[in-house]
gemmi code that builds the backbone of each chain (N, CA, C; Angstrom):
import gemmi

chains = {
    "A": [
        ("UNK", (2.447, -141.682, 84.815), (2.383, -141.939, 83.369), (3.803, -141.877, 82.793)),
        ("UNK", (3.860, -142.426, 82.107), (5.874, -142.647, 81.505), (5.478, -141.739, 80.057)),
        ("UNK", (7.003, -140.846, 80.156), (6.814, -140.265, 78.782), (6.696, -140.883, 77.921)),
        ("UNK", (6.195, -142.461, 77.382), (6.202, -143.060, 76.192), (4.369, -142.933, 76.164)),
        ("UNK", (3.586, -143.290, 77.493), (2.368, -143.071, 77.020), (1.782, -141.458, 76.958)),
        ("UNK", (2.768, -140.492, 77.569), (2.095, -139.323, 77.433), (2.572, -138.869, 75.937)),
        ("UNK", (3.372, -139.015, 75.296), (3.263, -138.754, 73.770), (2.394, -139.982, 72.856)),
        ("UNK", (1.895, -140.661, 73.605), (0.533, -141.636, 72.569), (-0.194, -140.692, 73.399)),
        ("UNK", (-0.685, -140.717, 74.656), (-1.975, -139.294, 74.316), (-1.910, -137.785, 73.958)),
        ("UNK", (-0.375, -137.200, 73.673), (-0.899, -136.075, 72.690), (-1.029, -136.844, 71.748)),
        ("UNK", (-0.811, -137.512, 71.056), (-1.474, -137.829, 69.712), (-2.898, -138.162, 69.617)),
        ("UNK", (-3.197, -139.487, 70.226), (-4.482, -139.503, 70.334), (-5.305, -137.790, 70.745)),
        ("UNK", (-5.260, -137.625, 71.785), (-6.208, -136.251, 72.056), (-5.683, -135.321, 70.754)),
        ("UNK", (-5.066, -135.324, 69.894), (-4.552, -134.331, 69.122), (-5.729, -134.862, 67.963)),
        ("UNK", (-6.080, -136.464, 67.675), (-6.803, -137.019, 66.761), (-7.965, -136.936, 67.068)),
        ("UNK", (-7.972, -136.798, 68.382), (-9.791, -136.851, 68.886), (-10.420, -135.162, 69.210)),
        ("UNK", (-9.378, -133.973, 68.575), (-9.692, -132.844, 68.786), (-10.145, -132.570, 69.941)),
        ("UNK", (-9.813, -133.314, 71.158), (-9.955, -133.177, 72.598), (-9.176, -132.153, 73.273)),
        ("UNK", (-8.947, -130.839, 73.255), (-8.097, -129.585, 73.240), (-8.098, -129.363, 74.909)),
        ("UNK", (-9.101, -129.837, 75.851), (-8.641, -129.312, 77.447), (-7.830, -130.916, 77.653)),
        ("UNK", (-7.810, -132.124, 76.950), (-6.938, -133.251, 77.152), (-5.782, -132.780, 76.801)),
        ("UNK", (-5.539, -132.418, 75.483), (-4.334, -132.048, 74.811), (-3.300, -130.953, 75.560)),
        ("UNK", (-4.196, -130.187, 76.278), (-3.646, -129.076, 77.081), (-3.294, -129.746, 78.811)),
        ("UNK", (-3.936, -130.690, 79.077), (-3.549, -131.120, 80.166), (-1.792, -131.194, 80.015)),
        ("UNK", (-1.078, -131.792, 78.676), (-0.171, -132.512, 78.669), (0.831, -131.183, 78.510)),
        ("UNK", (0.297, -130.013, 78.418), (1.321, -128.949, 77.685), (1.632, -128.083, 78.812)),
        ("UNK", (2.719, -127.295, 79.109), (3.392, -126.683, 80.081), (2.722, -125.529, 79.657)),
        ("UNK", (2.492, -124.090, 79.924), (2.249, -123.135, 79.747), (3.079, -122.055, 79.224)),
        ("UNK", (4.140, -122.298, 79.382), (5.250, -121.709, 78.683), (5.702, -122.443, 77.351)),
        ("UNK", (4.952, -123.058, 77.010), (5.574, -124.469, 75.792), (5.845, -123.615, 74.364)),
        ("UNK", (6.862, -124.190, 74.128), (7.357, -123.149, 72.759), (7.450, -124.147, 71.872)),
        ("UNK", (6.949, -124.073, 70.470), (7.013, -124.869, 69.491), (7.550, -124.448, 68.190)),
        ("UNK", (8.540, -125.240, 67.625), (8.736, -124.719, 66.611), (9.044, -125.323, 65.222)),
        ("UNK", (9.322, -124.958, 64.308), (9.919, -125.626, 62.672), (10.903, -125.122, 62.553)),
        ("UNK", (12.028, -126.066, 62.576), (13.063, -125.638, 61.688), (13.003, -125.014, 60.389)),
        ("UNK", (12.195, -126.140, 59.502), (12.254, -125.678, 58.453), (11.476, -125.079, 57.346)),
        ("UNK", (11.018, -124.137, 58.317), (9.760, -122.964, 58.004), (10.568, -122.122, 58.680)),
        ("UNK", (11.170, -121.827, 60.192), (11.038, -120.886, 60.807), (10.106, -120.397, 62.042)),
        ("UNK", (8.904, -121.216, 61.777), (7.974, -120.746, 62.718), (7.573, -121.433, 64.616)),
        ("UNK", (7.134, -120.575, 64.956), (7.410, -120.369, 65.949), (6.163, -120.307, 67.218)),
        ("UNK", (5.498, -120.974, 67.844), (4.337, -120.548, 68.756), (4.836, -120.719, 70.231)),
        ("UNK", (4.536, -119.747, 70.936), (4.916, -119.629, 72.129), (3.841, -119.766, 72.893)),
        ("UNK", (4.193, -119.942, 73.910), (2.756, -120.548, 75.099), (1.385, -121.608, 74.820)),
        ("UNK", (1.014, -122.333, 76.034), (-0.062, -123.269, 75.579), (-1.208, -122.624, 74.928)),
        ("UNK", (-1.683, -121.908, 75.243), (-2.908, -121.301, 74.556), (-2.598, -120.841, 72.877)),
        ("UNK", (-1.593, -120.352, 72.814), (-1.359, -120.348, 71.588), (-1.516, -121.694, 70.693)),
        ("UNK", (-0.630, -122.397, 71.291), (-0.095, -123.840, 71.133), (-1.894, -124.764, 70.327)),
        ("UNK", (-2.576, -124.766, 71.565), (-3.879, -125.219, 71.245), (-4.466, -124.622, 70.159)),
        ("UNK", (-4.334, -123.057, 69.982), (-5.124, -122.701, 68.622), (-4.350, -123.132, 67.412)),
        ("UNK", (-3.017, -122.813, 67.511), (-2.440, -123.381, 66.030), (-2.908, -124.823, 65.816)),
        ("UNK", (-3.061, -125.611, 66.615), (-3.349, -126.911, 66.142), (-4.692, -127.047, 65.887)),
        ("UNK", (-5.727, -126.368, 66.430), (-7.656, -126.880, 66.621), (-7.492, -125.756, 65.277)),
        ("UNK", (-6.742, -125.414, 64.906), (-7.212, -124.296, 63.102), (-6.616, -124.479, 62.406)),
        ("UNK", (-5.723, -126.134, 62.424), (-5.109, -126.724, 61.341), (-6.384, -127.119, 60.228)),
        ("UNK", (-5.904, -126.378, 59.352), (-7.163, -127.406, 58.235), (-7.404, -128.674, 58.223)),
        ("UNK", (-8.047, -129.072, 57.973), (-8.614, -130.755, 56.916), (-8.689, -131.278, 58.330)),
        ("UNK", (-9.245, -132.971, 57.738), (-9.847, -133.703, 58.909), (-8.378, -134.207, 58.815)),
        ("UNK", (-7.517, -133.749, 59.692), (-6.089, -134.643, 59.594), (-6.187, -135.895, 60.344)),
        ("UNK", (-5.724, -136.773, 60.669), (-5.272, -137.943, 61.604), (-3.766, -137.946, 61.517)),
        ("UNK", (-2.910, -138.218, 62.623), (-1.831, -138.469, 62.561), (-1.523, -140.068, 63.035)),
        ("UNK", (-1.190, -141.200, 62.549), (-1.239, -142.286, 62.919), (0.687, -142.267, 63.165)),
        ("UNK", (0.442, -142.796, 64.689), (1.889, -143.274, 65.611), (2.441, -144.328, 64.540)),
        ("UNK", (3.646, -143.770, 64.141), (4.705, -145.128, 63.550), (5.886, -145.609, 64.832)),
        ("UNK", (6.127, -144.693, 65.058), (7.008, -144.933, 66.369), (7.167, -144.170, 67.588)),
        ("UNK", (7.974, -144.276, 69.020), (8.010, -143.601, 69.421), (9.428, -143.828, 70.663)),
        ("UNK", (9.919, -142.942, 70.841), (11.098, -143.325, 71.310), (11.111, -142.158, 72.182)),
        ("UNK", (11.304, -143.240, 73.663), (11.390, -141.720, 74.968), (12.455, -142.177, 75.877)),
        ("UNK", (12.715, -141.238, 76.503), (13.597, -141.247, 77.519), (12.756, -140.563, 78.997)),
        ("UNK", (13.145, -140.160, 80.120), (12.521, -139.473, 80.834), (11.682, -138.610, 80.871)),
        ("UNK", (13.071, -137.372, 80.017), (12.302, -136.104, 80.127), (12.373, -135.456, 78.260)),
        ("UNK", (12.558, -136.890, 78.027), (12.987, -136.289, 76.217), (12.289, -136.980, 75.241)),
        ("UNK", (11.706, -137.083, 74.149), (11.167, -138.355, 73.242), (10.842, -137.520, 71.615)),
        ("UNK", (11.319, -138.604, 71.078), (10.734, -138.705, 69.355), (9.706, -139.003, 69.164)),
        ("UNK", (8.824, -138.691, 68.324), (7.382, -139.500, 68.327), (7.812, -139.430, 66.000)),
        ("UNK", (7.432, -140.168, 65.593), (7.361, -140.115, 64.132), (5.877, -140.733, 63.888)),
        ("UNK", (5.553, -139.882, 63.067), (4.102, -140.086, 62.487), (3.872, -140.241, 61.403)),
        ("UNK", (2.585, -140.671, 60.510), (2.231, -140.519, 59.284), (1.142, -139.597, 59.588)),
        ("UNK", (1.009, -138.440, 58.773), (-0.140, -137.325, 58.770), (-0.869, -137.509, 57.575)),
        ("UNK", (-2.394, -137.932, 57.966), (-2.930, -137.839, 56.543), (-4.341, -137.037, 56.826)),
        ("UNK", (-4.272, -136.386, 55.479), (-5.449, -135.226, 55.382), (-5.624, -136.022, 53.717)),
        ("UNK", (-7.027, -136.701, 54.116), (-7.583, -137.322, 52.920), (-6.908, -138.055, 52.079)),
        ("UNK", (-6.079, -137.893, 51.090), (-5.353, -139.252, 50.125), (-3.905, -138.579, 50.540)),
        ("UNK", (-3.270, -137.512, 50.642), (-2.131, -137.089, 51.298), (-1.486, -137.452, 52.213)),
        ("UNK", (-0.197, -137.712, 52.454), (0.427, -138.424, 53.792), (1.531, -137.415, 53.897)),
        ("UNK", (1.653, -136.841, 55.024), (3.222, -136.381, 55.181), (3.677, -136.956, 56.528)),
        ("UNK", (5.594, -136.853, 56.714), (5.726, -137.344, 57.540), (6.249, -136.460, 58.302)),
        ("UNK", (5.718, -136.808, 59.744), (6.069, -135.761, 60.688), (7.524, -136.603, 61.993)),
        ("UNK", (8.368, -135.937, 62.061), (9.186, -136.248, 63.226), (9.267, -135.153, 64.037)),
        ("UNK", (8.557, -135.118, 65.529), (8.488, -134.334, 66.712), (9.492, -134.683, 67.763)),
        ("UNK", (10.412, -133.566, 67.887), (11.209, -133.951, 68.965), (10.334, -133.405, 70.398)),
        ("UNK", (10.539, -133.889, 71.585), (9.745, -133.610, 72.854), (10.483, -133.317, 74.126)),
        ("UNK", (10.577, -131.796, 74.326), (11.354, -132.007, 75.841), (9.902, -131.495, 76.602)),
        ("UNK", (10.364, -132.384, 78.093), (9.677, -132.644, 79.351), (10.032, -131.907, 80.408)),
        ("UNK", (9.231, -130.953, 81.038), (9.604, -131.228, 82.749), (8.257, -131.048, 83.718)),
        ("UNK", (8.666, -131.604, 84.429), (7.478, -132.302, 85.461), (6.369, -132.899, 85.479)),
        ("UNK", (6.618, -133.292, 83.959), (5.549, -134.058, 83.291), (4.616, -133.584, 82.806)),
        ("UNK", (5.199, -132.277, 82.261), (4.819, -131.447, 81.034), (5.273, -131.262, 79.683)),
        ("UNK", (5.061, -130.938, 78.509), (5.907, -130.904, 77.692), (6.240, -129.578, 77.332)),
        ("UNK", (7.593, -129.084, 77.281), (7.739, -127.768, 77.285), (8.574, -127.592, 76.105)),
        ("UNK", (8.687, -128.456, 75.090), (9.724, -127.654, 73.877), (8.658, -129.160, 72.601)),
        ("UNK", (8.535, -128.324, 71.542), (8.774, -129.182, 70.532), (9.102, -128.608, 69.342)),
        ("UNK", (10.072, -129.506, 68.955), (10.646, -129.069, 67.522), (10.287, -130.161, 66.679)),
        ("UNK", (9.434, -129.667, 65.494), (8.876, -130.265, 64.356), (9.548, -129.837, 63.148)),
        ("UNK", (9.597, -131.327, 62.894), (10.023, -131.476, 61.353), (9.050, -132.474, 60.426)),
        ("UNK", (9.699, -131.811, 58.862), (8.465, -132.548, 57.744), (8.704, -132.919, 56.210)),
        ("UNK", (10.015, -134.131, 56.873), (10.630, -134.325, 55.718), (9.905, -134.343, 54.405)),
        ("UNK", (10.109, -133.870, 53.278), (9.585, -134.087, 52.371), (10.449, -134.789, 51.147)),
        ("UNK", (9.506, -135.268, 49.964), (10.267, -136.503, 49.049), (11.329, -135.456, 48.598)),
        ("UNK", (12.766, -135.800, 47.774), (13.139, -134.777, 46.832), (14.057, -135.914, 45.774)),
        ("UNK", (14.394, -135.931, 44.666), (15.533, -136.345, 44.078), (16.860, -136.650, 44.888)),
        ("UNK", (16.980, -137.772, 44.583), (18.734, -137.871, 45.615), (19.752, -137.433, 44.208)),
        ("UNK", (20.856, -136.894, 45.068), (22.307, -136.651, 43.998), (22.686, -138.557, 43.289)),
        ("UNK", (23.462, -137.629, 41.913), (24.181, -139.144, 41.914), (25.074, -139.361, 42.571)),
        ("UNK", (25.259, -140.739, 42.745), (26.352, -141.189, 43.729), (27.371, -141.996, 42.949)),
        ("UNK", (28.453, -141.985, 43.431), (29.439, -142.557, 42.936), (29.790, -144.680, 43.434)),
        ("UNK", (28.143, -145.092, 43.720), (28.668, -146.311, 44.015), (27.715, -147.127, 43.266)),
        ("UNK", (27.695, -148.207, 43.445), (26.726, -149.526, 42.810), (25.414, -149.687, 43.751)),
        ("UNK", (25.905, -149.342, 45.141), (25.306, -150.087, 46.149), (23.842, -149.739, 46.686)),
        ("UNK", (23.533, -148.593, 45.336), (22.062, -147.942, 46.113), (20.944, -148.741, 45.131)),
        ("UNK", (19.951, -148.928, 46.020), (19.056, -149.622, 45.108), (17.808, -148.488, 45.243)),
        ("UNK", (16.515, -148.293, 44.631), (15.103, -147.209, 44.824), (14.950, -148.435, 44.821)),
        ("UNK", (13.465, -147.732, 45.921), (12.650, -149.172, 46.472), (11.138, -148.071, 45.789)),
        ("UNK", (10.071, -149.089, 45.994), (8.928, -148.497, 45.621), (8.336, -147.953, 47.290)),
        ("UNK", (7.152, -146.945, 47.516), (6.528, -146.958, 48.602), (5.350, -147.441, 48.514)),
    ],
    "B": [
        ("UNK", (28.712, -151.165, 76.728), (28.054, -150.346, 76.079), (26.331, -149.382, 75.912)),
        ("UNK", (26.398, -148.482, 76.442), (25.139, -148.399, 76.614), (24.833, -147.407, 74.912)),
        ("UNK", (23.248, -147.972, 74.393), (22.627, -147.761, 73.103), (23.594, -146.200, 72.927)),
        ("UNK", (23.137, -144.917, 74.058), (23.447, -143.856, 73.690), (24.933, -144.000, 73.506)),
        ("UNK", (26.009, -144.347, 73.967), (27.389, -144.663, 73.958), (27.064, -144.706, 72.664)),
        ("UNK", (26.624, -145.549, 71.943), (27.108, -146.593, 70.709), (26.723, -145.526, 69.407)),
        ("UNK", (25.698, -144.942, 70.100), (25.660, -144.209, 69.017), (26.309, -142.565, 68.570)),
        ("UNK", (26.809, -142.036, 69.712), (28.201, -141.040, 69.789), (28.979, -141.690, 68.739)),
        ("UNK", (29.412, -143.241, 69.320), (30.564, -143.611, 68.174), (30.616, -143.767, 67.249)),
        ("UNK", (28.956, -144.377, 66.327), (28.693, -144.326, 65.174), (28.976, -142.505, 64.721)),
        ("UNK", (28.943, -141.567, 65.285), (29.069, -140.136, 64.689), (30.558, -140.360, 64.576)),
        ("UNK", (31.036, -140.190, 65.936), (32.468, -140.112, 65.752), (33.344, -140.887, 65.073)),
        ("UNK", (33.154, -142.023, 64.502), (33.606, -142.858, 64.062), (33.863, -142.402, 62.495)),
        ("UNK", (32.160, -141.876, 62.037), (32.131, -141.267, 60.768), (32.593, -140.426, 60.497)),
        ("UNK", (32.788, -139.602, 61.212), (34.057, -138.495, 61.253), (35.289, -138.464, 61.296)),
        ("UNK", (35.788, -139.445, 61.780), (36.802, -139.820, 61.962), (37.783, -140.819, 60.404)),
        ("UNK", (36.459, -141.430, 59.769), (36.785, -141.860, 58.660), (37.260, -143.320, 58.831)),
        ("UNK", (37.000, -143.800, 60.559), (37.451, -144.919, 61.141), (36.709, -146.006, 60.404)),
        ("UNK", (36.610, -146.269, 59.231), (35.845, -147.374, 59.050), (35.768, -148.674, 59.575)),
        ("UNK", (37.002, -149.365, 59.744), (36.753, -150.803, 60.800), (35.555, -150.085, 61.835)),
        ("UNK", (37.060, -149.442, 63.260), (35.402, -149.127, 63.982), (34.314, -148.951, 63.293)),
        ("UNK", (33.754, -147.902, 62.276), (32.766, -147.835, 62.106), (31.917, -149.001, 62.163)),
        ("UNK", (32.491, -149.967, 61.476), (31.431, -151.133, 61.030), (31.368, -152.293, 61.959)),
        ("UNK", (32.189, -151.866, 63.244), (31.928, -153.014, 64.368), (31.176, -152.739, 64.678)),
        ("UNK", (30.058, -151.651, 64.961), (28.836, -151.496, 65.640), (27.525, -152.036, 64.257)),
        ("UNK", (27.594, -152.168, 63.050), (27.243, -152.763, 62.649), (26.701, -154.318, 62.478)),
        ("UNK", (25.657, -154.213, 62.236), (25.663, -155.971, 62.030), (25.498, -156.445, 60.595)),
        ("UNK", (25.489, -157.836, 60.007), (25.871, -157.969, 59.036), (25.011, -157.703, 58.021)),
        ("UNK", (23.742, -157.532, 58.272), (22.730, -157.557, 57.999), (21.931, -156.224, 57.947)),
        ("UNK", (22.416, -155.506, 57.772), (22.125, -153.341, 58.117), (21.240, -153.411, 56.719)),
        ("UNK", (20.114, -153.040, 57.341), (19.656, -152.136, 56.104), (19.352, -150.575, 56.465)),
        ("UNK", (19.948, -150.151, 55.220), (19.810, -148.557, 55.422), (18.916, -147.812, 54.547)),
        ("UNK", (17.818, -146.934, 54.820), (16.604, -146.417, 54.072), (16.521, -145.010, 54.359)),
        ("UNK", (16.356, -144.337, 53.161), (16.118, -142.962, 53.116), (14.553, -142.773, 52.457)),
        ("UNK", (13.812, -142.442, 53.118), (12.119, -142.533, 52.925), (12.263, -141.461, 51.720)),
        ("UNK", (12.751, -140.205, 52.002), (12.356, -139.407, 51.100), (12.719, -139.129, 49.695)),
        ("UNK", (14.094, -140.389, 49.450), (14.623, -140.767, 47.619), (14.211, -141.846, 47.448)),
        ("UNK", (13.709, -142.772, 48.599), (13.618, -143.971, 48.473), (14.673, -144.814, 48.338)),
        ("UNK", (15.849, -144.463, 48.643), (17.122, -145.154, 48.907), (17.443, -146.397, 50.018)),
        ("UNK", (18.360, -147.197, 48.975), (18.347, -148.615, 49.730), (19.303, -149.011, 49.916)),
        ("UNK", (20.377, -149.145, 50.869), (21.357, -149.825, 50.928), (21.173, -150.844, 52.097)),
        ("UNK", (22.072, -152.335, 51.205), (22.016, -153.328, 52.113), (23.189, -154.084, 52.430)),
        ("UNK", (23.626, -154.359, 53.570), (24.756, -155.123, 53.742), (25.668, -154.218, 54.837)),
        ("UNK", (26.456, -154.936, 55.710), (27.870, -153.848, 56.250), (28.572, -153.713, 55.200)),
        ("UNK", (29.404, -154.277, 54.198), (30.007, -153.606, 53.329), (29.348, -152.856, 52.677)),
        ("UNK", (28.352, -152.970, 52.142), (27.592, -151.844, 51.122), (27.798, -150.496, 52.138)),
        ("UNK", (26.961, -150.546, 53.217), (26.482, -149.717, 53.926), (28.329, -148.677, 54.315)),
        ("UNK", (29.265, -149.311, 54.799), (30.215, -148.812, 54.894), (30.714, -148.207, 53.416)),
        ("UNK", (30.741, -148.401, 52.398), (31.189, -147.963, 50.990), (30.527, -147.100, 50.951)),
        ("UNK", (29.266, -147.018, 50.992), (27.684, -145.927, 50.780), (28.766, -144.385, 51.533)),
        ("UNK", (29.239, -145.100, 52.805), (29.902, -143.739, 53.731), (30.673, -143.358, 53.155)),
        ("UNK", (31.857, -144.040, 52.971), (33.297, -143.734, 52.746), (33.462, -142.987, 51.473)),
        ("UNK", (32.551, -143.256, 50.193), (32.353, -142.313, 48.892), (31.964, -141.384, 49.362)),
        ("UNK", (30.993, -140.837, 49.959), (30.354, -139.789, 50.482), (30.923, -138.724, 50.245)),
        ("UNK", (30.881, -137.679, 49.157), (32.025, -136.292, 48.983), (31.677, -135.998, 50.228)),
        ("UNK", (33.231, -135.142, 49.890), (33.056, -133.785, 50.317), (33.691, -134.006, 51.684)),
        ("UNK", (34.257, -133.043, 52.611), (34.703, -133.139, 53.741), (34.034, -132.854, 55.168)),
        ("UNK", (33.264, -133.803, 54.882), (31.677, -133.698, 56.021), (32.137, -133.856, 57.032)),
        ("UNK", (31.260, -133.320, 57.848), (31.757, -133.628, 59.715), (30.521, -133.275, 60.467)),
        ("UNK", (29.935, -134.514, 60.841), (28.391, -134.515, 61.662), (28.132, -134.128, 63.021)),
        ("UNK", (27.962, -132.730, 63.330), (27.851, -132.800, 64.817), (26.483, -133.136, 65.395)),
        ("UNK", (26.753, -133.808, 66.514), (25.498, -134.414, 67.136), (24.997, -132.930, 68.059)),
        ("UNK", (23.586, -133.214, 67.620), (23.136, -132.085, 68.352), (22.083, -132.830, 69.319)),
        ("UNK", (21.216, -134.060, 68.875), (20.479, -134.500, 69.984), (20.311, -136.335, 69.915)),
        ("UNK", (20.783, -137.357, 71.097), (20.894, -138.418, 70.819), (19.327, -139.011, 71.729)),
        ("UNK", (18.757, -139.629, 71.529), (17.670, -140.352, 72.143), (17.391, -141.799, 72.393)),
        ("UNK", (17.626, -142.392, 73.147), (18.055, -143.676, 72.721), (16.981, -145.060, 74.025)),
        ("UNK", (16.361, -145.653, 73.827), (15.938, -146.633, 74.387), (17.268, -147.872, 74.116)),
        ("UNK", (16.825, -149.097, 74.353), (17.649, -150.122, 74.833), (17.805, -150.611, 73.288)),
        ("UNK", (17.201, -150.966, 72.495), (16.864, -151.453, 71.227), (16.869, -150.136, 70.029)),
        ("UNK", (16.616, -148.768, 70.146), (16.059, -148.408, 68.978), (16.740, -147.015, 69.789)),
        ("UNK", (17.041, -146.043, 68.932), (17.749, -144.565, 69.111), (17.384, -143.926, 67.610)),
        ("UNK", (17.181, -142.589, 68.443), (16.876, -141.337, 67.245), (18.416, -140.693, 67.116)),
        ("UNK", (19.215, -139.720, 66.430), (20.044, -139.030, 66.745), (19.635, -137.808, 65.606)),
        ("UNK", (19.975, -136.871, 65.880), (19.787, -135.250, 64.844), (21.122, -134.739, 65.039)),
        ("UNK", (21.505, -134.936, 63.694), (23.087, -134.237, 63.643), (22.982, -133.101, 62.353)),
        ("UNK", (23.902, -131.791, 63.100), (24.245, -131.128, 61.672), (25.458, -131.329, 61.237)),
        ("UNK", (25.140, -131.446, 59.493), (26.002, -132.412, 58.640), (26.232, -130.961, 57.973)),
        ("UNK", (27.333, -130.946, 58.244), (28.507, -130.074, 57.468), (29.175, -130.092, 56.558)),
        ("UNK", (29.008, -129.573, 55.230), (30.227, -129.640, 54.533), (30.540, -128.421, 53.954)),
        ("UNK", (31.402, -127.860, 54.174), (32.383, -126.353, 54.005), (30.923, -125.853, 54.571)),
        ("UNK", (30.597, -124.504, 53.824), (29.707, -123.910, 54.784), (28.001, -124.164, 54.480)),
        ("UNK", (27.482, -125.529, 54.005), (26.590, -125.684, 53.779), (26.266, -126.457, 55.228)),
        ("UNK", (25.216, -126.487, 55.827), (24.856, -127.327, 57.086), (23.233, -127.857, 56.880)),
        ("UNK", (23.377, -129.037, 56.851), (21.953, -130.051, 56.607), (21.571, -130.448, 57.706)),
        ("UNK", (20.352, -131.023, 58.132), (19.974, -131.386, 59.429), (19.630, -132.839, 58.653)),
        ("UNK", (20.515, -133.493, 59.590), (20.332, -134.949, 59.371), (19.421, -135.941, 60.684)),
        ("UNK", (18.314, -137.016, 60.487), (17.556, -137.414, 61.799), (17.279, -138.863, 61.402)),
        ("UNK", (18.208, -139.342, 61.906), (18.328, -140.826, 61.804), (17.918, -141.696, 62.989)),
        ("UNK", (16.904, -142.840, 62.611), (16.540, -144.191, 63.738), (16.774, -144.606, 63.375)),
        ("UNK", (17.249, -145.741, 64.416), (18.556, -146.594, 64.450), (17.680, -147.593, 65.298)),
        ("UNK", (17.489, -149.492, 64.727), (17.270, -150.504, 65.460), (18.622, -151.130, 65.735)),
        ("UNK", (18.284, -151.904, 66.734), (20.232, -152.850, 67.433), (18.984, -153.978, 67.601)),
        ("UNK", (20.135, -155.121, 67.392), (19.869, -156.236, 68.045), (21.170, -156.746, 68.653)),
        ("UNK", (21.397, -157.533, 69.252), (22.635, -158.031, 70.628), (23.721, -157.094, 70.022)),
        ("UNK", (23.747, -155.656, 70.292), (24.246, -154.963, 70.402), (25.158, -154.058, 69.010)),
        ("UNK", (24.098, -154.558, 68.225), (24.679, -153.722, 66.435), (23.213, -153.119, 65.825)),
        ("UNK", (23.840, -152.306, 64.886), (22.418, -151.787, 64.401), (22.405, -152.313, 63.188)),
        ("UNK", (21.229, -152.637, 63.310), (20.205, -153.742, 61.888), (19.421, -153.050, 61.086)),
        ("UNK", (19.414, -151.704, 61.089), (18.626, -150.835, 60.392), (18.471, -149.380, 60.941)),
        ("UNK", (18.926, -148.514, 59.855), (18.860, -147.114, 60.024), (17.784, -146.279, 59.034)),
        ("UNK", (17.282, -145.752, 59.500), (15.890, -144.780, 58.625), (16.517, -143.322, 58.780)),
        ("UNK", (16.743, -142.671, 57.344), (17.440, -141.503, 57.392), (16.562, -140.520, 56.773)),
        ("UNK", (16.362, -139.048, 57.586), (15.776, -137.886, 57.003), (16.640, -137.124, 56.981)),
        ("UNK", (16.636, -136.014, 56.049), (16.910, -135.073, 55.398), (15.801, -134.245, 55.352)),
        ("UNK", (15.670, -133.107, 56.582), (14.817, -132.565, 55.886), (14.936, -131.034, 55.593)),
        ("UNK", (14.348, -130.290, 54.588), (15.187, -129.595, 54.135), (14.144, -128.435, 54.292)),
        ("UNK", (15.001, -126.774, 54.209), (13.815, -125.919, 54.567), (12.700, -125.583, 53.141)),
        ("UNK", (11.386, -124.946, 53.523), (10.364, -124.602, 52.976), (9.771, -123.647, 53.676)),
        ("UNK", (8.759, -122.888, 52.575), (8.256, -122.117, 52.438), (6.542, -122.099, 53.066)),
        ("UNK", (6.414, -121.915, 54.542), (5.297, -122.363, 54.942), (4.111, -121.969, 54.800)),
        ("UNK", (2.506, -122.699, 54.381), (1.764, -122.179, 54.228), (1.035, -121.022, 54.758)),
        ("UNK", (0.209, -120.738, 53.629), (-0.682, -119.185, 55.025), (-1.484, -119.736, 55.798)),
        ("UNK", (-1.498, -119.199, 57.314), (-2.443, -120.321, 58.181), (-3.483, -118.863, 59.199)),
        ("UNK", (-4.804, -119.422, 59.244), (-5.058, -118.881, 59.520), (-5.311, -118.280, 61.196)),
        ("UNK", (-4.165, -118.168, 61.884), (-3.812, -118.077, 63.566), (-2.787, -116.866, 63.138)),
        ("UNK", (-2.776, -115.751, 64.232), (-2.234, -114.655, 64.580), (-1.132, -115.443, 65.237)),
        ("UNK", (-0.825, -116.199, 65.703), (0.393, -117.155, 66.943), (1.073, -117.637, 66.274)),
        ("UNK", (1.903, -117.472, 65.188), (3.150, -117.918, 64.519), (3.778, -116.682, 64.578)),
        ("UNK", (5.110, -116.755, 65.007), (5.674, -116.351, 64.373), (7.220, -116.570, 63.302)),
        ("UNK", (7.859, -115.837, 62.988), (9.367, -116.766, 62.219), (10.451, -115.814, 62.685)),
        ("UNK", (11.179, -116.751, 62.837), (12.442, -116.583, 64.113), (13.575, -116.832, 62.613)),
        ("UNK", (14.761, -115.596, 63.282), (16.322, -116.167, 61.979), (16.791, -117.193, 62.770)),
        ("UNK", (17.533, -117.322, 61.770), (18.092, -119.182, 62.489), (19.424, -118.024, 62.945)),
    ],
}
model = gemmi.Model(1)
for chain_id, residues in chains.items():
    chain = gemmi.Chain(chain_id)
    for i, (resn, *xyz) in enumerate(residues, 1):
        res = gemmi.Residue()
        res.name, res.seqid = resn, gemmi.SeqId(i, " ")
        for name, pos in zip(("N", "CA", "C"), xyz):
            atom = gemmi.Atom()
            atom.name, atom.element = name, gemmi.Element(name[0])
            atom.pos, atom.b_iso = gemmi.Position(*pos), 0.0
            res.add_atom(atom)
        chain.add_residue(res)
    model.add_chain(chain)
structure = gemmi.Structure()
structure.add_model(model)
structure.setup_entities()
C-alpha cells in the first residue's frame, strides 16, 4: 500500500468509525499532537479513544494529500453539521505504520494592514 | 532541480531578500491565497511586492519540507525579533515554477473540554 492510499484509509475508516481498521494503520507507540492547544495523546489505544469520543457526527472530507515514503500531509475539510474547520495533519511513517501526527486547525482571523495595493478579499 | 530543492530556495531566497532569485522559481501567473483572511494576491510582481513590504526583520526557518513532483507542503517558523509564527504553505509547480501557494497561519487556542482521560498538554 503507498503512503498516499494509507492516509485515504485513515480517513475513510476515521469516517466510517471503523476503529480495529483505523488501528490497523497506527503504530502502538503513536504520539499525537496540537501545536496549538498543546495537547498531547500517546499510544494507539489512547489514540483510538480520543478520536471514537470526538463529539458530533463529524465527516472529514480529503481536499488533498501529499506523501512521500515515510512522511505525508493530508488537508481536510471537517464538518460537524453546518460547521467546517480546516484540518492540516502532518504524518510520520515507519514500517508502514504511522507513528507521529501533528495536527493543526487553522482558524479565520482579521489580517494586519498592509502597506501595498496588491491584496484583494475574496469571498468563500 | 528537484520540487524539494526548489522549495529550500523559495525559503532561502526569502530570507535572503534575493528577490530576482526569488521570483525565478515563480511563474507568471502565481496566485497566492490565505484561506483564513481570505487574502488574494495575483501575479509574480504582485506576489514578489506582497514579500518585499513584509515588516519587520523576518527570517523563516524550515522545519518540515514535503514535496511530490507537482505539489509540496513546507512548515516554517517565521520569526520576527522574538515573536515565532508557524507558517504551512502548499505549493502547485507546473514545468518547474509555482502557480499557486495556499498559506496557513495557524495560531494557538484554547482547547475544548473533551471527554477522554488521554490528553495531555505538553510546554512548548
Amino acid at each position: 500500500m503507498s503512503t498516499h492510499e494509507l492516509i485515504e484509509r485513515y480517513w475513510r475508516y476515521a469516517n466510517a468509525r471503523d476503529w480495529p481498521a483505523f488501528g490497523s494503520l497506527l503504530a502502538e507507540n503513536i504520539v499525537y499532537e496540537v501545536p496549538q492547544t498543546r495537547e498531547r495523546v500517546r499510544g494507539k489505544e489512547a489514540y483510538i479513544e480520543f478520536n471514537a469520543t470526538y463529539p458530533g457526527a463529524w465527516q472529514a472530507e480529503v481536499m488533498r494529500i501529499i506523501a512521500e515514503e515515510s512522511r505525508a500531509v493530508s488537508n481536510v475539510a471537517f464538518r460537524i453539521g453546518a460547521e467546517i474547520a480546516v484540518g492540516i495533519s502532518f504524518f510520520e511513517l515507519e514500517d508502514g505504520r504511522i507513528t507521529r501526527i501533528i495536527d493543526y486547525w487553522p482558524e479565520p482571523y482579521e489580517p494586519p494592514l498592509r502597506n501595498t495595493a496588491h491584496i484583494e478579499r475574496y469571498d468563500t
